[in-house]
SEMIMAR-16946 format. One record per residue: residue in three letters; x, y, z of N, C-alpha, C in turn. Coordinates in steps of 0.05 Angstrom, whole numbers, plus 5000, padded with zeros to 4 digits. Layout:
N
alaXYZXYZXYZ/...
***
This chain:
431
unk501749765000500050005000501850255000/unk501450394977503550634977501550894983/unk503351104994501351345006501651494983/unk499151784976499751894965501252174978/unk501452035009503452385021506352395014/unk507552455019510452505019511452405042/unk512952255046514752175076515552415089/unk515152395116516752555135518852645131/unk520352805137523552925120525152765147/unk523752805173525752725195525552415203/unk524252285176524751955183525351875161/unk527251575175529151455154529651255159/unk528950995135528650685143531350645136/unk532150405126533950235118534750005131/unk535149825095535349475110538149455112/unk538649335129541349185139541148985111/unk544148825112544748695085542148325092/unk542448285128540448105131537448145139/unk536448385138533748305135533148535161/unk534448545180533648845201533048995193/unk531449175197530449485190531349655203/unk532849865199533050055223531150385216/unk530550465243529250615230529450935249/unk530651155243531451315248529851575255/unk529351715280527751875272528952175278/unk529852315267532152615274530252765291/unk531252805316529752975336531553215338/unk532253395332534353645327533853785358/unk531853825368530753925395530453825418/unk532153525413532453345441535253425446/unk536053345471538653225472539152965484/unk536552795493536852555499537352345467/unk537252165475536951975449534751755464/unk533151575439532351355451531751125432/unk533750955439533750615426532950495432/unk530450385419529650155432530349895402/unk529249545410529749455394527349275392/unk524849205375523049155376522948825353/unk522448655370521548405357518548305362/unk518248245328514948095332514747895340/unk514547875363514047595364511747675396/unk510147615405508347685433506547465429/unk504947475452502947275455502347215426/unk501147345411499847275390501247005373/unk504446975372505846775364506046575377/unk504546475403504646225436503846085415/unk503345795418502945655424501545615449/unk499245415458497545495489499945355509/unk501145235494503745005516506145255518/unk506245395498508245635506506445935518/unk504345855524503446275530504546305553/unk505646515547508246725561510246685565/unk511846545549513546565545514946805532/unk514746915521515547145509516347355525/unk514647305554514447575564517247375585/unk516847215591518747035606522047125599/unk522047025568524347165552525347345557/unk524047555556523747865554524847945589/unk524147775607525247755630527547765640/unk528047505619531147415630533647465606/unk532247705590534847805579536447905588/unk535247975611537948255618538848185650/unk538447875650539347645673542947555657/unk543847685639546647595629546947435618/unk549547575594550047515565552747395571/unk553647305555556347155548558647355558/unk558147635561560447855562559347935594/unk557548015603556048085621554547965644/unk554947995671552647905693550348145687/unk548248055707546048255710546648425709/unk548748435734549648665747550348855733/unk552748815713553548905696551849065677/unk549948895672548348975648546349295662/unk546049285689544849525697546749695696/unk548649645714551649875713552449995693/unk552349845678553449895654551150205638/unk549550095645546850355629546950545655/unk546550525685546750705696549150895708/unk551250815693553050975700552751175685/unk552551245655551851395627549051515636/unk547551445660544651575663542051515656/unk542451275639540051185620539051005637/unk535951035632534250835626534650615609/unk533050315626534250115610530350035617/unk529049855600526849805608525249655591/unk524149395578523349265563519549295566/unk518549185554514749065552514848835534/unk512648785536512048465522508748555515/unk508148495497505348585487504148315476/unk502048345464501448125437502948095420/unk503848295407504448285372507848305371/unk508748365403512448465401512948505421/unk515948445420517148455449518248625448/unk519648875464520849105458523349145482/unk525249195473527649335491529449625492/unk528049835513528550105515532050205521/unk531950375507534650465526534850755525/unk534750905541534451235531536451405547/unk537851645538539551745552541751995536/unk543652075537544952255527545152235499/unk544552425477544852285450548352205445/unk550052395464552352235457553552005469/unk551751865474552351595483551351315469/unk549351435443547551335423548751045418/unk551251135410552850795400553250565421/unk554350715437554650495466551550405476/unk549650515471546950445471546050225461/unk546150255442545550105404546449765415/unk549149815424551549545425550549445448/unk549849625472548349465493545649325493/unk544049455472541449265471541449075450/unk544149115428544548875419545548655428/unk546848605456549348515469546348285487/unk544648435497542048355514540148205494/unk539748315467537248115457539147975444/unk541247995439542547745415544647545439/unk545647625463547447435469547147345504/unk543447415503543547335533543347075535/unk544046925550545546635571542846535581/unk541446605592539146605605540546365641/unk541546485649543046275663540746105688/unk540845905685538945685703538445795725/unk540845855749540346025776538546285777/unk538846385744538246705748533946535746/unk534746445721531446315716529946205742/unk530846095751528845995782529446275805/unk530146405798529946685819526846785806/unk528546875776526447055762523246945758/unk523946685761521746525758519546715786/unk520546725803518246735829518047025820/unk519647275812518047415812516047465793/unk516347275766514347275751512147225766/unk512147065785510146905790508847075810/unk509447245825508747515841507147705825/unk508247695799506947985781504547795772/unk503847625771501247465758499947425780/unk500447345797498947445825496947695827/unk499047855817498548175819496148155799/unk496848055781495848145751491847945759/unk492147725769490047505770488847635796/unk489347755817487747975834486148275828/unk487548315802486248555793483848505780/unk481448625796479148515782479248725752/unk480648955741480049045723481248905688/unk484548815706485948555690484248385679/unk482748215706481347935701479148015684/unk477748335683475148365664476048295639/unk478348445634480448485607481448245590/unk481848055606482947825604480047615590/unk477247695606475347555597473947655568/unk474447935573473448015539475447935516/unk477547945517479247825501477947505492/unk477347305518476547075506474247145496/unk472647245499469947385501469947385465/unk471847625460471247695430473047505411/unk474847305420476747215394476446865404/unk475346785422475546495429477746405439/unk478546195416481246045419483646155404/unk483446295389485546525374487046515391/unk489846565382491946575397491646965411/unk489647065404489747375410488447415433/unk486947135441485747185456487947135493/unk489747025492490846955499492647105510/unk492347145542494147365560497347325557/unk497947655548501047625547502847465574/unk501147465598503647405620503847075618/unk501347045604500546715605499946605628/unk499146325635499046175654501046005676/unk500746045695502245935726502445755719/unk500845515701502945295705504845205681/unk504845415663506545535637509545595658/unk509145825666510745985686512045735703/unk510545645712512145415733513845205721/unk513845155700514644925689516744955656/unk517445245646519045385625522245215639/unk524045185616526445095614527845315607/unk530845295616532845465596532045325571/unk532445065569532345045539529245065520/unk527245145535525245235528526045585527/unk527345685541527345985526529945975505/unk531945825501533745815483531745745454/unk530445555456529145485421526845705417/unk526545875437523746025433525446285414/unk527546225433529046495411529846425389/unk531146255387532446175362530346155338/unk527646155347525446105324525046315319/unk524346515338522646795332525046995342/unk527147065348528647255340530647235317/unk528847295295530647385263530447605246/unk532747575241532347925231530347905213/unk528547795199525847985193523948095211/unk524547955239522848065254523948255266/unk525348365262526748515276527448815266/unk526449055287526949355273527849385297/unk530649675291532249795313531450105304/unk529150175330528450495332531050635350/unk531550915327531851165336531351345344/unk531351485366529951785365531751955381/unk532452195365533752365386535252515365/unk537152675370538552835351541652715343/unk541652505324543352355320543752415284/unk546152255273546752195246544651885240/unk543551895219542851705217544551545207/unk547051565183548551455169549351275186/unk550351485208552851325229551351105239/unk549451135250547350955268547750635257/unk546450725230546150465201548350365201/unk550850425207553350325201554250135230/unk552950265250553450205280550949915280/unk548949935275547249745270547749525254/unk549149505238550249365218553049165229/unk554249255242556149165262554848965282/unk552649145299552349015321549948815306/unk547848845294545448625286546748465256/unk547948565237548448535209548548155211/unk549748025229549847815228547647555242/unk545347785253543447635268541947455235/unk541047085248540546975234537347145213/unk536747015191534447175177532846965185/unk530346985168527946885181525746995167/unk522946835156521146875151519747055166/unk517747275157515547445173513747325194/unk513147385215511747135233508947295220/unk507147175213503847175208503046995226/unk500547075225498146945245495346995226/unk493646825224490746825206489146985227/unk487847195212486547395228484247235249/unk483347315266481547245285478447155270/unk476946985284473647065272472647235303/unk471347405296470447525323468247295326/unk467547335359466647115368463647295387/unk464347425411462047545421461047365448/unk459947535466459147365481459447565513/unk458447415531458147505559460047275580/unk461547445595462747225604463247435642/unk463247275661463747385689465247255712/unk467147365732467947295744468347355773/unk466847285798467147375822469647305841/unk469647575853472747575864472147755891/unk471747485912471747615936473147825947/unk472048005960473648265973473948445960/unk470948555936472348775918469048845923/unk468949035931466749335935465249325911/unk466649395890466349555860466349275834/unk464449295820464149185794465249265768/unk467449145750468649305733467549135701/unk466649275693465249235660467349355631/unk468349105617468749135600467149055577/unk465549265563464749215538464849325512/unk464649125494465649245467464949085435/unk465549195412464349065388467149075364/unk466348925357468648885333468449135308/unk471449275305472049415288472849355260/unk474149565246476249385223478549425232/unk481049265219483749305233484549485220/unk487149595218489849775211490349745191/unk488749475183489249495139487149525121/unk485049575140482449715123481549955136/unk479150045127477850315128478150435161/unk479150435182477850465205477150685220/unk478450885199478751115214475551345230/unk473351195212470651255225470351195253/unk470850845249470850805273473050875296/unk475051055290475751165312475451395319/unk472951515303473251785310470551645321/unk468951495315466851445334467051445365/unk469051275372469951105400471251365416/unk472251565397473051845410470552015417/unk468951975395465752175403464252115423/unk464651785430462351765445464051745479/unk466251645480467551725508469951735507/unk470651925492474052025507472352375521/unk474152365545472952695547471552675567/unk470852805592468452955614466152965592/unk466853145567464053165549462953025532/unk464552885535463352495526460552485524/unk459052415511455352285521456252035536/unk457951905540458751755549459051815581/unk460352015592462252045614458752295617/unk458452485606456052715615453652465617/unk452552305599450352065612450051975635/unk452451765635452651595660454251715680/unk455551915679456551975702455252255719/unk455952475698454152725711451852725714/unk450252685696447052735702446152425715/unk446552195715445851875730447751875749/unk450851885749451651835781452651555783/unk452651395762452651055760456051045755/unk457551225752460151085753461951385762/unk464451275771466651455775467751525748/unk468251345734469551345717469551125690/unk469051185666469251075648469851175616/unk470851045599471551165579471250965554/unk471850975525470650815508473550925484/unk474450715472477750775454477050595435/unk477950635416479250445390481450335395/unk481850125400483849935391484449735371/unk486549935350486149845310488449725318/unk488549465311491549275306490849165282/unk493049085267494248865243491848675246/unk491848495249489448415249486748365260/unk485748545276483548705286482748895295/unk481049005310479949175320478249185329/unk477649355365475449375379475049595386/unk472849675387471949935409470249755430/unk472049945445472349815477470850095497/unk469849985520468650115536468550005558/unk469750255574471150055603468450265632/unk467850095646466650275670467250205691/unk467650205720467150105745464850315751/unk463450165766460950185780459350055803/unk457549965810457149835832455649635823/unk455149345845454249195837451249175822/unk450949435854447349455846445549655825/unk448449765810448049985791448949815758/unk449649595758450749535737448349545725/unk446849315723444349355699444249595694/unk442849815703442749975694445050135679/unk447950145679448950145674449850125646/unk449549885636448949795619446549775593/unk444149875612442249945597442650195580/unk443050355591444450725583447650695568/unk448950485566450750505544449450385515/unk448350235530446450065500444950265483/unk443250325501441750665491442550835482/unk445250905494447251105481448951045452/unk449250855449450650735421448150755403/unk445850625412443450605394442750885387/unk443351015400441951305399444151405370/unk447151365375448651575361448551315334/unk447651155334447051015303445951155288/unk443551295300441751365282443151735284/unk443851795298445352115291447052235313/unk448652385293450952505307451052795305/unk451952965333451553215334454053235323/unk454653445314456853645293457953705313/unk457753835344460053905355461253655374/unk459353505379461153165381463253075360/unk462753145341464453095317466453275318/unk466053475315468253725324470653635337/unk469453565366470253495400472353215386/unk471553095373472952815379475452855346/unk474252995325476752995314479453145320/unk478153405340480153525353482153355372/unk480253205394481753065408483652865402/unk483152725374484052465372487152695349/unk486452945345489753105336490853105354/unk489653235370491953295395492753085405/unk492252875408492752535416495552545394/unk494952535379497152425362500152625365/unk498652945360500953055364502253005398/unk501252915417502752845444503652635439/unk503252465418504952245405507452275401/unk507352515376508652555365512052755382/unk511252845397512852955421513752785438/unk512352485448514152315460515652155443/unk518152165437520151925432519451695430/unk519251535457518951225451515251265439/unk514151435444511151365429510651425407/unk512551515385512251565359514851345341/unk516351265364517451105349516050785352/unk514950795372512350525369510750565351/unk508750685350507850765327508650775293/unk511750835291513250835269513250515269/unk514650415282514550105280511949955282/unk509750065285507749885280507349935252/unk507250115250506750135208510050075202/unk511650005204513049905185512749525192/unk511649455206510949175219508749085196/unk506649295192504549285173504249285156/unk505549555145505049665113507849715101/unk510549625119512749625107513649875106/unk511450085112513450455117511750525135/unk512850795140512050885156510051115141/unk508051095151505751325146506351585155/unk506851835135506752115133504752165159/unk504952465176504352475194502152645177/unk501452815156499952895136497252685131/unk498152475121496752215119495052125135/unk495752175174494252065192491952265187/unk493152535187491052775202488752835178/unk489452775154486952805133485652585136/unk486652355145484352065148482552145162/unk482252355193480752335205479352575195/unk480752775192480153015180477352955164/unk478552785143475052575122473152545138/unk472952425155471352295167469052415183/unk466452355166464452565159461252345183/unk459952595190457752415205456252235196/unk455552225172454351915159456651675165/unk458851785157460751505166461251425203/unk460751595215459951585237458451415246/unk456451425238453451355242453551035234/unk454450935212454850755200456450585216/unk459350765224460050555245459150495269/unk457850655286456450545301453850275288/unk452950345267450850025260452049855253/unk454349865247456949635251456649515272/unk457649605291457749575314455849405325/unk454249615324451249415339450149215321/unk450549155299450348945281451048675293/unk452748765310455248495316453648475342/unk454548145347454548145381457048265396/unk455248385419458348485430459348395455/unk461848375454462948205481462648435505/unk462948215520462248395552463548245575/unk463848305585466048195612465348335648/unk464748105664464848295685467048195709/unk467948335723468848235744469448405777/unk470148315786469948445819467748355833/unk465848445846462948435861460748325839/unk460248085827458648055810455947955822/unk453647995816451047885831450947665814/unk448747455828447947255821446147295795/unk445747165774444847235745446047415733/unk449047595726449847865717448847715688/unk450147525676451447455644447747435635/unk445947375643443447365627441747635634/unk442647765650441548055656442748225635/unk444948175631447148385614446048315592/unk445448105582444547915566441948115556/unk439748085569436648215572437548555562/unk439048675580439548975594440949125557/unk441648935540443549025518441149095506/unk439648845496437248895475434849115488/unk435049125515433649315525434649655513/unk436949575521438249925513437849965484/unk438149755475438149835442435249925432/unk433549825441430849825433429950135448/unk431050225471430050435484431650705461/unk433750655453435350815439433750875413/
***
């Protein structure tokens, strides 16, 4: 897919001779720099005998390399001042490093040094092991996690998408060194692999410095995955000792390689904002939640608008009745300064993008993951710029076309899943 804008002047790809991307972005008005090094491979690539591993990986890289202890590997970044700091997502695993731009190279060589030559050493793995096993703790107590975790099965089934990045305890309990040695050797290859720039650097030099330190990482096919079928559905989970009920619900979008941009200016009109109909409905004039909000989330191969609330147990139905109503309502029409409100917001969104470093160079690497370049920053702002209240409107009967997943968890009453069930077609019909 070629654009008809013009590329950015201050970004700049190029392939290594095996298959790396590097991808440069000239910040003339920093004086930090920030490297990170981004591989596709995340939940979405498990296997259910491997989920989480990836993030396991991603753990015990910087547990020491062939040149390096742990120790080392922190010292080493905090003596120069930098941040050192990895994530693990669905779609990629990512490794940060940020700090003086004249320290850029010694940067570069250290997060190549961590994803290409860590040891994963046995002692360090049964340490790291328990605190994995602490943060899933963390993660399996959060009733807002566990809602999150159920809409995911909720909308994709058995898809590998549906499938929590930290994975399962008895995944976690039972991973080998030589189960994270073949995990790498499969899915870290340089096609999967882009090295982000940002800061006020040479790009030439970088490419040359990149080339050194990755030029010989093995190559490797593109990892794909067959898009999802959305699936739909109500699903709930009670979790003693929680006051508050937390509702995730939501309907299937298009992804990042078709039309979607209606639907994100929808998911912005109806609750990003205090002036939300979303957040002024249920919260100011009803009183039914502290807080809630409603986003697009466009990936490679899908997309949801999502709508998140906490509320109380004995307020949920209704709750839910008045979002139903509220979607049903903006199907059939959309006010012009709602429209206004949400194309404005979703610029300014991008331009605070575009001012953070590591969040425009994520962004840069998700479209070069996708579409092989990076999208003109021209390009984003007339997609939404288009995007006119009939297409609006439309995406909302999209939306409600579909079944839509729903998730509850924290304080759940007895019957929630066939009330929520009842309380949808109720709202829609009242709308």
């Amino acid at each position: 897919m070629t654009s008809s804008f013009p590329a950015d002047t201050d970004t700049h790809v190029a392939t290594l001779s095996n298959g790396v991307r590097v991808l440069t972005l000239q910040l003339p008005h920093v004086d930090s720099v920030q490297i990170s090094v981004f591989v596709r491979t995340g939940s979405l690539h498990e296997s259910k005998s491997l989920n989480g591993i990836s993030h396991v990986v991603e753990h015990m890289a910087f547990k020491g390399t062939h040149d390096r202890t742990c120790q080392q590997i922190n010292l080493d970044a905090e003596r120069l001042g930098a941040d050192v700091n990895a994530h693990t997502d669905k779609d990629h695993t990512a490794y940060h490093m940020r700090g003086l731009a004249r320290d850029a190279v010694r940067f570069l060589h250290m997060l190549a040094d961590i994803v290409r030559h860590s040891t994963f050493p046995e002692a360090e793995l049964e340490r790291e092991r328990q605190v994995i096993l602490h943060e899933y703790t963390e993660d399996e107590d959060d009733p807002l996690s566990t809602a999150y975790k159920l809409f995911d099965k909720m909308s994709f089934g058995n898809h590998p998408l549906a499938q929590p990045v930290i994975g399962t305890r008895r995944n976690i309990e039972r991973f080998t060194r030589a189960d994270l040695l073949g995990y790498v050797q499969r899915q870290y290859t340089a096609g999967n692999v882009i090295v982000g720039i940002a800061g006020n650097v040479d790009p030439q030099a970088l490419f040359r410095e990149a080339e050194t330190a990755f030029g010989s990482m093995p190559t490797g096919p593109a990892h794909t995955v067959a898009a999802p079928a959305y699936v739909g559905g109500v699903a709930s989970k009670r979790q003693p000792g929680f006051s508050q009920t937390h509702l995730v619900l939501g309907y299937p979008i298009p992804s990042l390689r078709e039309d979607h941009q209606a639907a994100v200016v929808a998911a912005a009109l109806f609750g990003e904002g205090m002036s939300s109909p979303l957040m002024d409905e249920i919260r100011e004039r009803r009183g039914l939640v502290y807080y809630a909000a409603c986003s697009a989330d466009v990936f490679d191969l899908s997309g949801q608008c999502v709508i998140e609330a906490s509320t109380s147990s004995t307020q949920l139905d209704e709750c839910v009745t008045e979002i139903s109503r509220l979607l049903a309502q903006h199907a059939g029409r959309v006010d012009p300064v709602d429209l206004e409100r949400a194309r404005n917001q979703i610029t300014v969104r991008h331009l605070r993008t575009h001012e953070r470093p590591v969040r425009r160079l994520e962004a840069a690497v998700q479209d070069l993951f996708v579409f092989g370049h990076v999208r003109p920053r021209a390009e984003l702002a007339a997609g939404i710029a288009g995007v006119t209240a009939p297409q609006v409107r439309e995406a909302f009967e999209r939306m409600l076309a579909s079944r839509a997943s729903v998730a509850v968890a924290g304080k759940v009453p007895a019957g929630t899943n066939d009330r929520i069930t009842a309380r949808l077609s109720a709202g829609a019909a009242a709308g």
